[in-house]
C-alpha positions in Angstrom: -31.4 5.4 -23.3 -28.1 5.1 -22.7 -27.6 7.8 -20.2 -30.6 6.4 -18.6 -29.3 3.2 -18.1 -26.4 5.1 -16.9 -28.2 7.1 -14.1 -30.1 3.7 -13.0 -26.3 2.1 -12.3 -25.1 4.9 -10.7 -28.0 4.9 -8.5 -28.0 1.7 -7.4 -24.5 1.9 -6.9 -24.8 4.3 -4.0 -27.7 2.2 -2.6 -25.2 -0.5 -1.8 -22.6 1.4 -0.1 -20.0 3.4 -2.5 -19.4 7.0 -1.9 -18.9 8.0 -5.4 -19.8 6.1 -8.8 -18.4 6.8 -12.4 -19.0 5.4 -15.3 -15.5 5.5 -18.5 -15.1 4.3 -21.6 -13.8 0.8 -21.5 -9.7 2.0 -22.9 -7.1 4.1 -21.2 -5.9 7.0 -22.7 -2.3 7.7 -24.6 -0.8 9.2 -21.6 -1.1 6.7 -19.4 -0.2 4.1 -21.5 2.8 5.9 -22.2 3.2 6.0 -18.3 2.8 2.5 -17.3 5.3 1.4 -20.5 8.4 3.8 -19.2 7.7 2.4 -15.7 8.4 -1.4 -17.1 11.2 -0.6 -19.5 12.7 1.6 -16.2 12.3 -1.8 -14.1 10.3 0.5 -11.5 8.4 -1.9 -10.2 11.2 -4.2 -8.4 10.2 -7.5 -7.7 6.7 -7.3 -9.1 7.2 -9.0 -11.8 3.2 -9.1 -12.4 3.6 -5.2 -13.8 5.9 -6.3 -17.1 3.8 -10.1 -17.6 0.5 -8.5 -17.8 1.6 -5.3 -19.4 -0.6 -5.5 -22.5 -4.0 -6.3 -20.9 -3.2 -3.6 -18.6 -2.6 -1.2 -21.2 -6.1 -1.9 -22.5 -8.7 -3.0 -20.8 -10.8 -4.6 -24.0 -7.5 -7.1 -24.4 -8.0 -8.3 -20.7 -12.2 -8.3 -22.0 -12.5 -8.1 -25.5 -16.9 -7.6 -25.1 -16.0 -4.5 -22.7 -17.7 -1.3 -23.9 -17.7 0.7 -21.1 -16.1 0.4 -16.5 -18.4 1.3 -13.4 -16.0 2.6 -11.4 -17.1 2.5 -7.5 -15.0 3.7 -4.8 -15.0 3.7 -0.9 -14.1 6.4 1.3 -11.8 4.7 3.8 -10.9 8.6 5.2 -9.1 8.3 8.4 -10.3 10.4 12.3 -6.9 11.7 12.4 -3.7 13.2 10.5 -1.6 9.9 9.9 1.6 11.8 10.0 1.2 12.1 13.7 1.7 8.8 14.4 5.7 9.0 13.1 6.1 11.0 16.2 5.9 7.3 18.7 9.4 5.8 17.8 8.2 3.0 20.6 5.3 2.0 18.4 4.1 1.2 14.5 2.9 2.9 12.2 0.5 1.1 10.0 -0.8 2.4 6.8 -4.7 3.8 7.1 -6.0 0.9 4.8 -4.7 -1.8 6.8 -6.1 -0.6 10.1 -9.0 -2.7 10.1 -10.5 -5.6 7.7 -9.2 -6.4 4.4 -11.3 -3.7 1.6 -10.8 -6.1 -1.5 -13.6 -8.4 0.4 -15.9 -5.8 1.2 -15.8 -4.3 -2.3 -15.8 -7.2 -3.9 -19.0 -8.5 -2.1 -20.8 -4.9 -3.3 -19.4 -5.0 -6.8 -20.8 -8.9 -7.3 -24.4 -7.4 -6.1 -24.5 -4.5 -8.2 -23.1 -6.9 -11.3 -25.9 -9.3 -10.6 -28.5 -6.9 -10.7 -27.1 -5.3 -14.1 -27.1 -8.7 -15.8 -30.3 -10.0 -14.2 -32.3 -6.7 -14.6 -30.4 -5.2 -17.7 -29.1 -7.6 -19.0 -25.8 -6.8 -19.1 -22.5 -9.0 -19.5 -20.2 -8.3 -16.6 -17.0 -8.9 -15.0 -15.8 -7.4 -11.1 -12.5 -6.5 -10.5 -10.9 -5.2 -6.9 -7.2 -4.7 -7.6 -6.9 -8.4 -8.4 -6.4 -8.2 -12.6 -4.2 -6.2 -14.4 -6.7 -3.0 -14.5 -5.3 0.3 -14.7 -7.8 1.1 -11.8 -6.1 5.0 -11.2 -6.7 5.9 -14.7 -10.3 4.4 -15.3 -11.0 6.0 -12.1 -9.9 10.1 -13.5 -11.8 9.1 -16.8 -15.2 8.2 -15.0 -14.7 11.6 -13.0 -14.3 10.3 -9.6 -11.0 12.3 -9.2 -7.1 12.7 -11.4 -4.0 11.0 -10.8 -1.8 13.5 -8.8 2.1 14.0 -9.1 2.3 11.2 -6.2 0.4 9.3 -9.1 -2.1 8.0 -6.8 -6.1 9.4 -6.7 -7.0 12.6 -5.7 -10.4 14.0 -5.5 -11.8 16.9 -4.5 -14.8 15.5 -2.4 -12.4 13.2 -0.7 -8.9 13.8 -0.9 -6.2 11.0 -0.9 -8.5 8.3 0.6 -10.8 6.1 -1.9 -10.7 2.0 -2.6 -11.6 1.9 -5.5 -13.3 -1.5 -7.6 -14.7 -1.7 -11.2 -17.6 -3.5 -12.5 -16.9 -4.2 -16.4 -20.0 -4.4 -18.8 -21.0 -4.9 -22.1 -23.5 -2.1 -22.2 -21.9 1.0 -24.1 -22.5 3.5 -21.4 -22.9 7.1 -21.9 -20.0 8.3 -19.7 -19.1 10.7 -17.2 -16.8 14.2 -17.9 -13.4 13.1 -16.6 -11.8 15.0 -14.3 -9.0 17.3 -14.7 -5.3 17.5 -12.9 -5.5 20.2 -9.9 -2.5 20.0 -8.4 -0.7 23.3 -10.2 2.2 23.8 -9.0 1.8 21.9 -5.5 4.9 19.4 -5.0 3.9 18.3 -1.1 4.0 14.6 -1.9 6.4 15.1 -3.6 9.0 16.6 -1.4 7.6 14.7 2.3 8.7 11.4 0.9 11.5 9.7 3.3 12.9 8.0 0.3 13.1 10.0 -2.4 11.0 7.6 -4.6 9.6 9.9 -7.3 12.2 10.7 -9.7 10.0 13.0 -11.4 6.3 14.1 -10.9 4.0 11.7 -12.3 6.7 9.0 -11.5 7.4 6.2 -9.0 10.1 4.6 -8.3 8.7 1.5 -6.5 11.8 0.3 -5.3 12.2 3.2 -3.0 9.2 3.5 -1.9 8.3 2.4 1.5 4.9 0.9 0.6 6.6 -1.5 -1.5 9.8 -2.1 0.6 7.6 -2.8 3.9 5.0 -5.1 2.0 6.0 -6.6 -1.4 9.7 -7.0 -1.0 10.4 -10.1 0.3 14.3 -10.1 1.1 16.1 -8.0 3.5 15.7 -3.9 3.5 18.5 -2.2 1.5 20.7 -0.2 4.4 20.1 3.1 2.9 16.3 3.0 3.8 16.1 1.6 7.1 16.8 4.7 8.9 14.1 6.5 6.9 11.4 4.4 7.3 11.1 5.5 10.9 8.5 3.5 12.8 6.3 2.8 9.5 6.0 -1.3 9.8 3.6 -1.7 6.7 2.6 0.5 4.3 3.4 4.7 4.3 1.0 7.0 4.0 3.0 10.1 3.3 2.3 11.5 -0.1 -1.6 10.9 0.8 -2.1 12.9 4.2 0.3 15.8 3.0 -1.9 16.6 0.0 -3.7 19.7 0.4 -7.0 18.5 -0.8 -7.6 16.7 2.1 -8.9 20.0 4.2 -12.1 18.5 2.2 -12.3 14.8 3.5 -13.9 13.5 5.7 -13.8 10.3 8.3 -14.8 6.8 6.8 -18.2 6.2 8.1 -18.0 2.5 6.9 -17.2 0.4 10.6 -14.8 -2.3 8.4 -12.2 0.5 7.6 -12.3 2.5 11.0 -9.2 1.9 12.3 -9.1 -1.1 15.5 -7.4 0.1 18.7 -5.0 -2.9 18.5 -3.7 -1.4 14.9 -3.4 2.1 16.0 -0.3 2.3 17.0 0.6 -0.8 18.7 3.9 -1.4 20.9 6.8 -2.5 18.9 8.3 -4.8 21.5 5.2 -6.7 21.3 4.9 -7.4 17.7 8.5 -8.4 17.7 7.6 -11.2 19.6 4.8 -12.8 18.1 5.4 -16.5 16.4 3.6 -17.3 13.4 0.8 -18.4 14.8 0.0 -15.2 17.4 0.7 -13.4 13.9 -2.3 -14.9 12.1 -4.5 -14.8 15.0 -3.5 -10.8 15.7 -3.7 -10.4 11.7 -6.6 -12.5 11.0 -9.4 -10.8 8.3 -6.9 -8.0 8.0 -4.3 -7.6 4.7 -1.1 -7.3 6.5 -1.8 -10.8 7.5 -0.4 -11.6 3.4 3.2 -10.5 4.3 3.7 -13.1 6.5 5.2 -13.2 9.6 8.6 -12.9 8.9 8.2 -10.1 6.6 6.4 -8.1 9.3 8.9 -9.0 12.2 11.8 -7.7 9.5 9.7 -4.8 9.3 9.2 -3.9 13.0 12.8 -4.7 13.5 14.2 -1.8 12.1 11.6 0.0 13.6 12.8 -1.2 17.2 16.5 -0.1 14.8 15.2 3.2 15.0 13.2 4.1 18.3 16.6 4.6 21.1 14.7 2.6 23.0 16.5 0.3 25.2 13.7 -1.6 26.6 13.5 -3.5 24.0 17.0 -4.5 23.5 15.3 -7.8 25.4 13.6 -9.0 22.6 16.2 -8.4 19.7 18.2 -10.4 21.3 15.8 -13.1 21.4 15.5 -12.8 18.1 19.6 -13.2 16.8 18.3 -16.8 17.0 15.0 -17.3 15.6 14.3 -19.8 12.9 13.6 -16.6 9.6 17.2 -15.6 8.2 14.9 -12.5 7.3 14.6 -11.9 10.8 18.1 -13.1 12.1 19.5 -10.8 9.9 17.4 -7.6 11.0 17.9 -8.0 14.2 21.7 -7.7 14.0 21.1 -4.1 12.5 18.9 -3.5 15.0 20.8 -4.3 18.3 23.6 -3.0 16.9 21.9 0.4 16.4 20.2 0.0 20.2 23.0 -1.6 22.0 26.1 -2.2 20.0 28.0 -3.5 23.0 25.2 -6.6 23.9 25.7 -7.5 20.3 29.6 -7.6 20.5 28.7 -10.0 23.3 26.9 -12.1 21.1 29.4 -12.3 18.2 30.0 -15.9 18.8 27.0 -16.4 16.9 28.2 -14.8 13.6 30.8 -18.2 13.5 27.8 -20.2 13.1 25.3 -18.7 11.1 25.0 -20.4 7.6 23.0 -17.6 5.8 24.8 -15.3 3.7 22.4 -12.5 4.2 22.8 -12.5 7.8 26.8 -13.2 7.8 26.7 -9.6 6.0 24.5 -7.7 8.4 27.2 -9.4 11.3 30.2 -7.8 8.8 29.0 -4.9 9.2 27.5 -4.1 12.4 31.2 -5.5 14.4 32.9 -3.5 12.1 31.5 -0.2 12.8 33.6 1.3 14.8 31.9 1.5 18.8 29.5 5.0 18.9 28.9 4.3 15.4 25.0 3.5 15.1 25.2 3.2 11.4 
Protein backbone atom coordinates (compact mmCIF):
# COMPACT_ATOMS: atom_id res chain seq x y z
CA UNK A 1 0.00 0.00 0.00
CA UNK A 2 2.66 1.87 0.77
CA UNK A 3 4.50 1.87 -2.44
CA UNK A 4 1.15 2.72 -3.95
CA UNK A 5 0.66 5.59 -2.21
CA UNK A 6 4.16 6.28 -3.16
CA UNK A 7 3.64 6.06 -6.95
CA UNK A 8 0.30 8.29 -6.59
CA UNK A 9 2.71 11.23 -4.97
CA UNK A 10 5.19 10.89 -7.36
CA UNK A 11 2.74 11.16 -10.02
CA UNK A 12 1.09 14.02 -9.04
CA UNK A 13 4.24 15.56 -8.37
CA UNK A 14 5.23 15.70 -12.06
CA UNK A 15 1.64 16.88 -12.95
CA UNK A 16 2.44 20.13 -11.26
CA UNK A 17 5.65 20.93 -12.70
CA UNK A 18 8.87 19.20 -11.07
CA UNK A 19 11.25 17.42 -13.30
CA UNK A 20 12.15 14.61 -10.99
CA UNK A 21 10.40 13.38 -7.63
CA UNK A 22 11.95 11.21 -4.82
CA UNK A 23 10.62 9.96 -2.02
CA UNK A 24 13.67 9.23 1.59
CA UNK A 25 13.39 8.18 4.67
CA UNK A 26 12.68 11.01 6.96
CA UNK A 27 16.83 10.92 8.77
CA UNK A 28 20.18 11.69 7.25
CA UNK A 29 22.70 9.28 7.11
CA UNK A 30 26.10 9.02 9.49
CA UNK A 31 28.21 10.53 6.84
CA UNK A 32 26.67 13.47 6.47
CA UNK A 33 26.04 14.23 9.76
CA UNK A 34 29.59 13.74 10.28
CA UNK A 35 29.97 16.35 7.39
CA UNK A 36 27.83 19.12 8.46
CA UNK A 37 29.36 18.73 12.28
CA UNK A 38 33.28 19.26 11.04
CA UNK A 39 32.03 22.11 8.90
CA UNK A 40 30.61 24.03 12.27
CA UNK A 41 33.44 23.02 14.62
CA UNK A 42 35.86 24.29 11.43
CA UNK A 43 33.84 27.71 11.48
CA UNK A 44 33.32 27.08 7.58
CA UNK A 45 30.46 28.81 7.25
CA UNK A 46 31.63 32.56 8.08
CA UNK A 47 29.09 34.73 9.03
CA UNK A 48 26.19 32.33 8.75
CA UNK A 49 25.74 32.00 11.96
CA UNK A 50 22.23 30.02 11.16
CA UNK A 51 24.57 26.74 10.27
CA UNK A 52 25.98 26.26 14.13
CA UNK A 53 22.21 27.66 15.89
CA UNK A 54 20.26 25.14 14.04
CA UNK A 55 22.76 22.42 13.89
CA UNK A 56 20.76 19.76 15.61
CA UNK A 57 17.49 19.93 13.73
CA UNK A 58 19.56 19.94 10.76
CA UNK A 59 21.27 16.95 11.59
CA UNK A 60 17.89 15.20 11.80
CA UNK A 61 15.15 15.98 10.22
CA UNK A 62 12.53 14.19 12.88
CA UNK A 63 13.97 16.90 15.62
CA UNK A 64 13.02 19.87 13.32
CA UNK A 65 9.35 17.38 12.93
CA UNK A 66 9.18 14.87 15.36
CA UNK A 67 5.74 13.06 13.34
CA UNK A 68 8.13 12.89 10.07
CA UNK A 69 8.29 9.42 8.64
CA UNK A 70 9.33 9.85 5.41
CA UNK A 71 10.56 13.68 2.64
CA UNK A 72 9.11 14.14 -1.01
CA UNK A 73 11.84 15.53 -2.48
CA UNK A 74 10.83 17.66 -5.76
CA UNK A 75 13.29 19.35 -7.81
CA UNK A 76 13.36 21.89 -10.79
CA UNK A 77 15.53 21.87 -13.62
CA UNK A 78 16.63 25.52 -13.90
CA UNK A 79 19.43 24.20 -16.76
CA UNK A 80 20.83 27.15 -18.48
CA UNK A 81 20.90 27.76 -22.99
CA UNK A 82 24.45 28.28 -22.63
CA UNK A 83 27.99 27.36 -20.93
CA UNK A 84 28.03 30.00 -17.96
CA UNK A 85 31.81 30.06 -17.96
CA UNK A 86 31.63 32.09 -21.17
CA UNK A 87 30.39 34.92 -19.64
CA UNK A 88 33.87 35.46 -17.45
CA UNK A 89 35.32 36.35 -20.75
CA UNK A 90 33.25 40.32 -20.79
CA UNK A 91 35.45 42.03 -18.12
CA UNK A 92 33.06 45.25 -19.14
CA UNK A 93 30.01 43.34 -17.86
CA UNK A 94 28.57 40.91 -14.85
CA UNK A 95 28.37 37.81 -14.36
CA UNK A 96 25.30 36.71 -12.54
CA UNK A 97 24.90 33.21 -11.22
CA UNK A 98 22.28 31.02 -13.54
CA UNK A 99 19.66 30.95 -10.54
CA UNK A 100 19.39 34.53 -10.26
CA UNK A 101 18.78 35.32 -13.87
CA UNK A 102 15.24 35.54 -13.67
CA UNK A 103 12.45 35.35 -10.77
CA UNK A 104 13.17 34.24 -7.42
CA UNK A 105 12.74 29.86 -7.39
CA UNK A 106 11.84 29.59 -3.52
CA UNK A 107 8.28 31.30 -4.73
CA UNK A 108 7.67 29.21 -7.49
CA UNK A 109 8.49 25.98 -5.66
CA UNK A 110 7.01 26.86 -2.77
CA UNK A 111 3.60 27.60 -4.59
CA UNK A 112 3.90 23.77 -6.14
CA UNK A 113 5.04 22.15 -3.02
CA UNK A 114 1.82 23.87 -0.92
CA UNK A 115 -0.49 22.24 -3.88
CA UNK A 116 0.89 18.98 -3.88
CA UNK A 117 0.86 19.03 0.28
CA UNK A 118 -2.77 20.03 0.10
CA UNK A 119 -3.77 17.34 -1.96
CA UNK A 120 -1.84 14.69 0.19
CA UNK A 121 -3.60 15.80 3.37
CA UNK A 122 -6.93 16.41 1.81
CA UNK A 123 -6.93 13.20 -0.39
CA UNK A 124 -4.62 10.93 1.80
CA UNK A 125 -4.68 12.22 4.59
CA UNK A 126 -1.45 12.93 5.29
CA UNK A 127 0.23 15.46 7.94
CA UNK A 128 2.56 17.72 6.07
CA UNK A 129 5.01 20.37 6.24
CA UNK A 130 6.87 22.40 2.88
CA UNK A 131 10.16 23.44 2.97
CA UNK A 132 12.24 25.52 0.03
CA UNK A 133 15.65 26.20 1.53
CA UNK A 134 14.00 28.27 4.36
CA UNK A 135 14.46 25.59 7.53
CA UNK A 136 17.39 23.91 8.61
CA UNK A 137 16.88 20.86 6.08
CA UNK A 138 19.79 19.06 4.91
CA UNK A 139 18.10 19.42 1.43
CA UNK A 140 21.53 17.85 -0.63
CA UNK A 141 21.49 14.90 1.36
CA UNK A 142 17.64 14.05 1.43
CA UNK A 143 17.84 14.72 -2.13
CA UNK A 144 20.92 11.58 -2.88
CA UNK A 145 18.69 9.42 -0.51
CA UNK A 146 15.35 9.84 -2.49
CA UNK A 147 17.57 9.09 -5.70
CA UNK A 148 17.30 12.27 -7.51
CA UNK A 149 21.13 12.45 -7.84
CA UNK A 150 24.62 12.38 -5.04
CA UNK A 151 26.41 15.03 -3.45
CA UNK A 152 29.64 15.49 -5.65
CA UNK A 153 33.25 16.55 -4.40
CA UNK A 154 31.99 20.28 -5.04
CA UNK A 155 29.36 18.94 -2.41
CA UNK A 156 26.53 20.31 -4.35
CA UNK A 157 23.86 17.89 -6.44
CA UNK A 158 24.74 16.07 -9.33
CA UNK A 159 22.48 14.00 -11.38
CA UNK A 160 22.89 12.11 -14.16
CA UNK A 161 19.54 13.29 -16.05
CA UNK A 162 20.38 16.80 -15.27
CA UNK A 163 23.81 17.62 -14.29
CA UNK A 164 24.67 20.50 -11.82
CA UNK A 165 21.28 22.39 -12.32
CA UNK A 166 18.19 21.34 -9.95
CA UNK A 167 16.13 23.61 -7.12
CA UNK A 168 15.27 21.52 -5.11
CA UNK A 169 12.07 21.70 -2.30
CA UNK A 170 10.71 18.95 0.13
CA UNK A 171 7.29 18.23 1.17
CA UNK A 172 7.55 16.38 4.80
CA UNK A 173 4.75 13.77 5.72
CA UNK A 174 3.63 11.61 8.20
CA UNK A 175 2.87 8.76 5.82
CA UNK A 176 5.85 6.11 6.14
CA UNK A 177 6.65 5.93 2.48
CA UNK A 178 8.11 3.13 0.80
CA UNK A 179 11.22 4.84 -0.55
CA UNK A 180 13.27 5.20 -3.56
CA UNK A 181 17.06 3.34 -4.08
CA UNK A 182 19.45 6.25 -3.38
CA UNK A 183 21.74 7.10 -5.58
CA UNK A 184 25.38 6.45 -5.61
CA UNK A 185 28.69 8.89 -5.95
CA UNK A 186 29.93 8.93 -9.72
CA UNK A 187 32.35 11.23 -9.73
CA UNK A 188 35.63 8.55 -9.59
CA UNK A 189 38.36 10.17 -9.85
CA UNK A 190 37.05 13.57 -11.60
CA UNK A 191 38.46 16.70 -9.55
CA UNK A 192 37.08 19.51 -12.27
CA UNK A 193 35.21 21.45 -9.66
CA UNK A 194 37.54 21.03 -7.73
CA UNK A 195 40.54 22.48 -9.39
CA UNK A 196 38.37 25.48 -11.71
CA UNK A 197 37.63 27.29 -8.40
CA UNK A 198 39.18 30.99 -8.36
CA UNK A 199 39.48 30.75 -4.64
CA UNK A 200 40.63 27.78 -3.66
CA UNK A 201 37.58 27.09 -1.31
CA UNK A 202 37.54 23.26 -1.03
CA UNK A 203 40.16 22.23 1.26
CA UNK A 204 39.42 18.83 0.53
CA UNK A 205 36.86 16.91 -1.73
CA UNK A 206 33.69 16.72 -0.07
CA UNK A 207 34.63 20.07 1.70
CA UNK A 208 33.72 23.80 1.59
CA UNK A 209 35.23 26.31 2.77
CA UNK A 210 32.42 29.03 2.68
CA UNK A 211 34.57 31.78 3.41
CA UNK A 212 36.39 31.51 0.22
CA UNK A 213 33.98 30.86 -1.84
CA UNK A 214 32.61 33.43 -4.14
CA UNK A 215 28.90 32.53 -3.75
CA UNK A 216 29.19 33.37 -0.19
CA UNK A 217 31.67 36.39 -0.48
CA UNK A 218 29.39 38.17 -3.32
CA UNK A 219 25.96 37.38 -1.45
CA UNK A 220 26.05 36.57 2.29
CA UNK A 221 29.04 38.53 3.44
CA UNK A 222 28.06 41.65 4.41
CA UNK A 223 31.37 43.75 5.10
CA UNK A 224 34.05 44.56 2.70
CA UNK A 225 35.79 41.75 0.35
CA UNK A 226 38.99 40.45 1.82
CA UNK A 227 41.90 41.84 -0.73
CA UNK A 228 43.12 38.42 -1.57
CA UNK A 229 39.88 37.60 -3.52
CA UNK A 230 38.97 40.57 -5.33
CA UNK A 231 41.14 39.93 -8.17
CA UNK A 232 39.77 36.42 -8.60
CA UNK A 233 36.36 37.03 -8.59
CA UNK A 234 36.76 38.45 -12.06
CA UNK A 235 33.47 40.05 -13.32
CA UNK A 236 31.20 37.55 -11.14
CA UNK A 237 28.86 40.32 -9.21
CA UNK A 238 26.52 37.65 -7.44
CA UNK A 239 26.86 34.20 -7.08
CA UNK A 240 29.63 31.78 -9.21
CA UNK A 241 28.76 29.14 -10.99
CA UNK A 242 32.11 27.44 -11.50
CA UNK A 243 32.16 24.05 -9.91
CA UNK A 244 28.53 23.47 -11.55
CA UNK A 245 29.17 24.17 -15.35
CA UNK A 246 32.72 22.40 -15.31
CA UNK A 247 31.24 19.14 -14.18
CA UNK A 248 31.23 16.61 -16.74
CA UNK A 249 27.74 15.38 -16.31
CA UNK A 250 26.35 18.14 -17.74
CA UNK A 251 26.98 16.78 -21.55
CA UNK A 252 23.48 15.28 -20.33
CA UNK A 253 21.33 18.45 -19.30
CA UNK A 254 19.32 20.16 -20.87
CA UNK A 255 17.80 23.98 -21.02
CA UNK A 256 15.14 24.88 -18.28
CA UNK A 257 11.92 24.78 -20.10
CA UNK A 258 10.21 26.57 -17.07
CA UNK A 259 9.84 30.64 -18.53
CA UNK A 260 10.46 31.94 -14.61
CA UNK A 261 14.15 30.58 -14.66
CA UNK A 262 15.09 31.36 -18.37
CA UNK A 263 17.41 33.86 -18.00
CA UNK A 264 16.04 37.97 -18.75
CA UNK A 265 18.14 39.89 -21.29
CA UNK A 266 18.59 42.63 -18.66
CA UNK A 267 20.47 39.86 -16.28
CA UNK A 268 22.60 38.39 -18.95
CA UNK A 269 25.32 40.08 -18.81
CA UNK A 270 24.52 43.57 -18.13
CA UNK A 271 27.06 46.60 -18.37
CA UNK A 272 28.97 47.24 -15.25
CA UNK A 273 29.09 50.98 -15.51
CA UNK A 274 25.42 50.95 -15.36
CA UNK A 275 24.82 48.90 -12.30
CA UNK A 276 27.38 50.97 -10.51
CA UNK A 277 25.16 53.75 -10.79
CA UNK A 278 21.96 52.72 -9.67
CA UNK A 279 20.60 54.30 -6.12
CA UNK A 280 18.59 52.24 -4.00
CA UNK A 281 15.60 52.76 -5.41
CA UNK A 282 16.61 51.94 -9.43
CA UNK A 283 18.14 48.83 -7.51
CA UNK A 284 14.71 47.47 -6.26
CA UNK A 285 12.93 48.42 -9.38
CA UNK A 286 15.85 46.65 -11.66
CA UNK A 287 15.84 43.70 -8.89
CA UNK A 288 12.29 43.53 -8.26
CA UNK A 289 10.70 39.55 -8.02
CA UNK A 290 14.33 38.53 -8.45
CA UNK A 291 16.75 37.15 -5.26
CA UNK A 292 19.67 39.34 -5.77
CA UNK A 293 17.24 42.04 -4.84
CA UNK A 294 18.03 40.42 -0.80
CA UNK A 295 21.67 41.69 -0.86
CA UNK A 296 20.72 45.06 -0.97
CA UNK A 297 22.01 47.66 -2.84
CA UNK A 298 25.12 48.42 -1.30
CA UNK A 299 26.16 44.89 -1.19
CA UNK A 300 25.63 44.62 -4.96
CA UNK A 301 27.35 48.04 -5.87
CA UNK A 302 30.52 46.53 -3.50
CA UNK A 303 30.18 43.66 -5.69
CA UNK A 304 30.27 45.33 -9.18
CA UNK A 305 32.95 47.51 -7.88
CA UNK A 306 35.69 45.28 -7.95
CA UNK A 307 34.31 44.02 -10.95
CA UNK A 308 34.74 47.58 -12.66
CA UNK A 309 38.54 46.81 -10.17
CA UNK A 310 39.06 44.27 -12.58
CA UNK A 311 37.90 44.96 -16.24
CA UNK A 312 41.03 47.76 -17.56
CA UNK A 313 38.42 49.59 -18.56
CA UNK A 314 38.75 53.21 -18.37
CA UNK A 315 35.38 54.33 -19.34
CA UNK A 316 34.23 53.75 -16.37
CA UNK A 317 36.74 55.49 -14.21
CA UNK A 318 33.58 58.25 -14.46
CA UNK A 319 31.50 56.56 -12.26
CA UNK A 320 34.02 55.26 -9.44
CA UNK A 321 34.71 58.45 -8.91
CA UNK A 322 31.22 59.30 -8.31
CA UNK A 323 31.13 56.91 -6.04
CA UNK A 324 34.43 57.92 -3.54
CA UNK A 325 31.46 59.92 -2.17
CA UNK A 326 28.42 58.06 -1.84
CA UNK A 327 26.44 57.74 1.31
CA UNK A 328 27.50 53.21 1.93
CA UNK A 329 31.03 53.01 3.63
CA UNK A 330 30.74 49.50 1.84
CA UNK A 331 30.81 51.28 -1.25
CA UNK A 332 33.15 54.32 -0.44
CA UNK A 333 35.50 51.90 0.49
CA UNK A 334 35.35 49.60 -2.84
CA UNK A 335 35.63 52.19 -4.92
CA UNK A 336 39.00 53.31 -3.61
CA UNK A 337 40.34 49.73 -4.71
CA UNK A 338 38.85 50.12 -7.66
CA UNK A 339 40.07 53.46 -9.11
CA UNK A 340 43.08 52.77 -7.81
CA UNK A 341 43.42 49.60 -9.90
CA UNK A 342 41.78 51.67 -13.14
CA UNK A 343 43.39 54.94 -12.70
CA UNK A 344 45.62 55.30 -9.80
CA UNK A 345 46.67 58.82 -10.75
CA UNK A 346 42.68 60.31 -10.68
CA UNK A 347 42.58 58.80 -7.18
CA UNK A 348 45.85 60.51 -5.99
CA UNK A 349 43.92 63.55 -7.10
CA UNK A 350 41.28 62.84 -4.93
CA UNK A 351 43.31 62.05 -1.80
CA UNK A 352 41.96 65.10 -0.04
CA UNK A 353 39.17 62.96 0.68
CA UNK A 354 40.99 60.29 2.78
CA UNK A 355 41.42 63.44 5.54
CA UNK A 356 37.86 63.37 5.89
CA UNK A 357 36.43 60.13 5.81
CA UNK A 358 35.27 58.84 9.28
CA UNK A 359 34.99 55.03 8.51
CA UNK A 360 37.69 52.91 9.45
CA UNK A 361 37.11 50.44 6.71
CA UNK A 362 37.50 52.93 4.10
CA UNK A 363 40.55 54.98 5.88
CA UNK A 364 42.30 51.35 5.21
CA UNK A 365 41.36 50.77 1.60
CA UNK A 366 42.84 54.79 1.20
CA UNK A 367 46.26 53.36 3.22
CA UNK A 368 46.72 51.22 0.98
CA UNK A 369 45.84 52.19 -2.39
CA UNK A 370 48.33 55.88 -1.93
CA UNK A 371 50.80 53.71 -0.70
CA UNK A 372 51.30 51.42 -3.56
CA UNK A 373 53.86 52.56 -5.13
CA UNK A 374 52.55 54.34 -8.89
CA UNK A 375 52.29 51.14 -11.80
CA UNK A 376 51.38 49.09 -8.84
CA UNK A 377 47.61 47.91 -9.47
CA UNK A 378 47.65 45.78 -6.45
Amino acid sequence: MTAELADRIRAEARALGFDAVGIAPAAVGAREQARLGAFVAAGEFGEMAWMAETLERRRDPRVLWPEARSVIVCSANYGPDHDPLGDLAHRDRGAIAVYARNKDYHDLLKKRLKRLARWMHQDLDAGVKVFVDTAPVLEKPLAARAGIGWQGKHTNLVSREFGSWLFLGEVFTTLDLTADTPEVDHCGSCRRCLDVCPTAAFPTPYTLDARRCISYLTIEHTGPIPAEFREPIGNRIYGCDDCLAVCPWNKFAAATREAAFVARDDLTLPLLAELASLDDAAFRTRFAGSPIKRTGRDRFVRNVLIALGNSEGSSAVPVVQRLLGDTSPLVRGMAVWALARLAPDALRRQAHLADTEHDDHVRAEWRAALAAPVGDDR
